[in-house]
C-alpha positions in Angstrom: 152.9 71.9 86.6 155.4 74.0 88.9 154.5 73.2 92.4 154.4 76.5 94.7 156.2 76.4 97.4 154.4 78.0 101.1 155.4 81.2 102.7 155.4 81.1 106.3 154.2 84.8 107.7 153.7 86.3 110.7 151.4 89.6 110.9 151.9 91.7 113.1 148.5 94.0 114.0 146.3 91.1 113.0 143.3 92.5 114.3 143.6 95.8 112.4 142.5 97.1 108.8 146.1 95.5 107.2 146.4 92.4 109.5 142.6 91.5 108.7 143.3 92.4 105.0 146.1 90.1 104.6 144.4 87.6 106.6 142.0 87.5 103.8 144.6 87.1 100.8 145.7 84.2 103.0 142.5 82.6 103.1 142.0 83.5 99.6 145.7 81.7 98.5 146.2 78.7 101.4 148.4 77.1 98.5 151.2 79.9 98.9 150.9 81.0 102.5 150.9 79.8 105.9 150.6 81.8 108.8 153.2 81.1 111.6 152.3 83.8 113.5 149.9 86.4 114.7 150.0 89.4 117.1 147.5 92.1 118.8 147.8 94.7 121.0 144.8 94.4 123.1 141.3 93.1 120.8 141.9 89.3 122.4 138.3 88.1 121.4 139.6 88.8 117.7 143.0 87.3 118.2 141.1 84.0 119.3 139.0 84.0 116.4 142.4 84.4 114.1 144.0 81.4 115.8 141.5 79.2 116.2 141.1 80.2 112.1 144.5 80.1 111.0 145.9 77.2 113.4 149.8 79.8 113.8 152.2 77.9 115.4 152.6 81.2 118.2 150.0 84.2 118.9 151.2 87.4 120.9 149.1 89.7 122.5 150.7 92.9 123.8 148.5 94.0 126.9 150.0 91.1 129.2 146.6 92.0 131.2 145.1 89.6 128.0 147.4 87.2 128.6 145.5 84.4 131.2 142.3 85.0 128.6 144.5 84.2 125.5 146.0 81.0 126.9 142.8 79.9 128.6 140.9 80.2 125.4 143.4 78.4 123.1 144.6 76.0 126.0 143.0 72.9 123.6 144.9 73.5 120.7 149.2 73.4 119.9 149.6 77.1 120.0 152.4 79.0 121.5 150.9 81.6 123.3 153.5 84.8 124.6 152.5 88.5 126.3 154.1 91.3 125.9 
């Protein structure tokens, strides 16, 4: 049996129609993909959700406004979080 090798990703738009959608084919295929990283421009609450789903090693949000709510909510776990 070949052994598949992971693709790291990053989506940018997470929280729209084609970030959510290829969130799902992730979920759907955790053997071949690995999300590194996730952005949004200003739907945080979803953005949380994503991270705290997907575990990405960073998560932007654009609206630097966000930014103190991002970190707060994802201050327990290893995830880089940027704004901007």
């Amino acid at each position: 049996m070949e052994s598949v090798r992971k693709r790291q990703i990053a989506i940018l738009g997470s929280t729209g129609s084609i970030g959510t959608q290829t969130l799902q084919v992730v979920e759907e295929h955790p053997e071949c993909f690995e999300v590194y990283a996730i952005t949004a421009n200003r739907r945080v609450d979803e953005l949380i959700a994503q991270a705290r789903k997907f575990m990405p090693e960073a998560v932007v949000i654009a609206d630097e406004t966000k930014y103190v709510q991002l970190k707060d909510a994802l201050q327990d776990l290893p995830i880089k979080v940027y704004a901007g």
